[in-house]
C-alpha positions as CSV (number, residue, x, y, z in Angstrom):
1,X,15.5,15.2,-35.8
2,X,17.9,16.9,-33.4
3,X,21.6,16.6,-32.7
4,X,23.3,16.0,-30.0
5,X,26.5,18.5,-29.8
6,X,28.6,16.3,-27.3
7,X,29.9,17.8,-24.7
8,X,32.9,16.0,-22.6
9,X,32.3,18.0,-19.7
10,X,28.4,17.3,-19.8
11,X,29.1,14.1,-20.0
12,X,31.1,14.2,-17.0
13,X,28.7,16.2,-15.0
14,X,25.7,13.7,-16.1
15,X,28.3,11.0,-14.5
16,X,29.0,12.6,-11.4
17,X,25.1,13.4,-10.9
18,X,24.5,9.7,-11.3
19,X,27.2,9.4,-8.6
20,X,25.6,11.4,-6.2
21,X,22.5,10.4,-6.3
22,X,24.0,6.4,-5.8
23,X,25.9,7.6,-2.9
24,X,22.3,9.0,-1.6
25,X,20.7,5.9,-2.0
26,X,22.8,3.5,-1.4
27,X,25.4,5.3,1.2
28,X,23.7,8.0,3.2
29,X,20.1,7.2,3.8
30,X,20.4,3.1,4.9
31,X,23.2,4.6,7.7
32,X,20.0,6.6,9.3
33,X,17.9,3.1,8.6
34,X,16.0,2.5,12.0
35,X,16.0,5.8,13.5
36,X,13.5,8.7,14.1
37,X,15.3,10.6,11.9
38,X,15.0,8.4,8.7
39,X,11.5,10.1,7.6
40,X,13.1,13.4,7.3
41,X,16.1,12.3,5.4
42,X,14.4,10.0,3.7
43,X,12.1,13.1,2.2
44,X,15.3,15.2,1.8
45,X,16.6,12.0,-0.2
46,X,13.6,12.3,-2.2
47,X,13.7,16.4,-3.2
48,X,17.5,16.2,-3.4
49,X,17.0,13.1,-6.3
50,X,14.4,15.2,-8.0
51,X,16.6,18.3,-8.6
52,X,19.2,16.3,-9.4
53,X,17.1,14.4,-12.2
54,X,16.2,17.5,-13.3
55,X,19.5,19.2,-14.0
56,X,20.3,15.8,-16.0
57,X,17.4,16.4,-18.0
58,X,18.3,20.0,-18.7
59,X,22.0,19.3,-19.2
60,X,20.8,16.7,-21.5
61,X,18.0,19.3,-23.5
62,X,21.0,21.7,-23.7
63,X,23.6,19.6,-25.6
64,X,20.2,19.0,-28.4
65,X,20.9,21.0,-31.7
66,X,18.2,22.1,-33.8
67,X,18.5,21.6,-37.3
């Protein structure tokens, strides 16, 4: 089973992540709700949470410790 070799400022980067990508969803994209450009920020939304997701999942693999 592997370890987890906590990190305080992974932890604090897996937080601020979280952050951003609330602030995405909840703050930036419902201010371009209604206009053409919603779509396209909408998709950027979209790739931007992905990357994001995915640097939590790799900050997460790195603080694992094998045995």
């Amino acid at each position: 089973m592997a370890k987890f070799r906590l990190n305080i400022f992974f932890v604090i980067a897996i937080v601020c992540i979280l952050v951003l990508v609330g602030y995405l969803w909840f703050v930036l994209l419902p201010v371009f709700a209604g206009s053409s450009e919603y779509v396209g920020v909408r998709y950027a939304v979209i790739l931007l949470t992905a990357f994001l997701v995915l640097s939590v999942v790799l900050l997460v693999m790195s603080m694992t410790t094998k045995e």
